[in-house]
C-alpha positions as CSV (number, residue, x, y, z in Angstrom):
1,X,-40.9,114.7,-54.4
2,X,-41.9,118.2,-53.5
3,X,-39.9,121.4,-54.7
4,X,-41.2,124.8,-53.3
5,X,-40.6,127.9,-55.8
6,X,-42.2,131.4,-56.5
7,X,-43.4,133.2,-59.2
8,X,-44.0,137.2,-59.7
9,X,-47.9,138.3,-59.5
10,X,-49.2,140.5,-61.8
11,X,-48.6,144.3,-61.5
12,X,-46.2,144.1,-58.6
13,X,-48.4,142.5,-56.2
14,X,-45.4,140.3,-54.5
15,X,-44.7,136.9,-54.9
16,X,-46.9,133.4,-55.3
17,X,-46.2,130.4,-53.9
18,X,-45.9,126.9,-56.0
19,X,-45.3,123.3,-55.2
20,X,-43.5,121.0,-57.6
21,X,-45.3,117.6,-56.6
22,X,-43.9,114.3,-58.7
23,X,-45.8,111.8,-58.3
24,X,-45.9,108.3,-60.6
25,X,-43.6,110.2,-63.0
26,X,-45.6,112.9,-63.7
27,X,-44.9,116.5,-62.1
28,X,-47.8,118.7,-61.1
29,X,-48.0,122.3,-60.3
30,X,-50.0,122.9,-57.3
31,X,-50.7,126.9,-56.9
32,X,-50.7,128.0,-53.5
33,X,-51.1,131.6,-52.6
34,X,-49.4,134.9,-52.2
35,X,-46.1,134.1,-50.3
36,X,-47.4,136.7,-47.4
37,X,-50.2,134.5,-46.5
38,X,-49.0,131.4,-46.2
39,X,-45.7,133.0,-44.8
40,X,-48.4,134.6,-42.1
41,X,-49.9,131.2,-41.8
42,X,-46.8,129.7,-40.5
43,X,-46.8,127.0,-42.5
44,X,-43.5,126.3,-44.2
45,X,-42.8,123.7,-46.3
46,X,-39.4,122.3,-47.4
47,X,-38.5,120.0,-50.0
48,X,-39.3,116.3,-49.0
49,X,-42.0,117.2,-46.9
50,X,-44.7,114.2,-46.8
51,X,-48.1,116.5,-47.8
52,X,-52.0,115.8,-47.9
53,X,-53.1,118.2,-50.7
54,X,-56.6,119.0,-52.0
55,X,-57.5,120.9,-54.4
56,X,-59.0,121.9,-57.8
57,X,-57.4,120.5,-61.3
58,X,-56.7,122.4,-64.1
59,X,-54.9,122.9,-67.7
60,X,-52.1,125.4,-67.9
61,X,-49.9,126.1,-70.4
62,X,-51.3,122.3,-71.7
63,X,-50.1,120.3,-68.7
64,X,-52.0,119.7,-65.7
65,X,-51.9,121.6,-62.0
66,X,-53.7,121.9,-59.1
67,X,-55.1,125.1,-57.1
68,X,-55.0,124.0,-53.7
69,X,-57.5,124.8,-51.3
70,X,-56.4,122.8,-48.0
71,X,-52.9,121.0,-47.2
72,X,-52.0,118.9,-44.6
73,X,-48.7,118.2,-43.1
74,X,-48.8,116.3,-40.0
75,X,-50.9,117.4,-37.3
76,X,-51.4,121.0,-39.3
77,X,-53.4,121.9,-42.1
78,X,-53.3,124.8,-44.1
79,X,-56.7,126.2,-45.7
80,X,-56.0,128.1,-48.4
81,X,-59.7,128.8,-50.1
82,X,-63.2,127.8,-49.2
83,X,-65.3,124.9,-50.3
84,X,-66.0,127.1,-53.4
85,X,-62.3,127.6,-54.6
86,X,-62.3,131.5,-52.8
87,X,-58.9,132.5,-52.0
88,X,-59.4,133.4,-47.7
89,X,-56.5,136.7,-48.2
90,X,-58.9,138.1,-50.5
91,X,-61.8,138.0,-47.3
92,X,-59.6,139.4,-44.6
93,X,-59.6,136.1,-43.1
94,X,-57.7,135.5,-39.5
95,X,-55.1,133.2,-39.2
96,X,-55.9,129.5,-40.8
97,X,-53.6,127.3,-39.2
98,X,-55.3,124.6,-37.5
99,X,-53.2,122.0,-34.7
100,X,-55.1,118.7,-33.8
101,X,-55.1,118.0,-30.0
């Protein structure tokens, strides 16, 4: 199951994006990105969506999550951060939605 929600960023700086991802009983929260990017990105995700997600686990708040850096859905693929966990809106980065011939 995947549920898509958003959270405030500090000092006004819009909206972050979350996934809700059960899996085996247990629910992770995947952290995304500012809603702007991946909104830019157009990459939308709706609940049910079948989702190839990697990332980087951590502890928060004592449970476990996940700061993605690439997601797949399909033929697309959303990239998120670079191979060292940097977030690509904080580069300027272009556009990183990728379509497979």
């Amino acid at each position: 199951m995947v549920d898509v929600y958003s959270t405030s960023l500090r000092q006004g700086q819009g909206t972050g994006l979350h996934l809700r991802f059960q899996a085996d009983g247990e629910v992770l929260d995947v952290h995304l990105g500012p809603a702007w990017y991946v909104d830019a990105q157009g990459f939308a995700i709706e609940p049910g969506d079948f989702l190839k997600i990697k990332g980087m686990p951590l502890t928060k708040d004592g449970k476990p999550a996940l700061i993605a850096v690439e997601i797949e859905r399909g033929e697309a693929t959303l990239t998120l951060r670079d191979g060292e966990g940097f977030p690509l809106w904080r580069r300027g980065a272009q556009l990183s939605l990728e379509r497979s011939p």
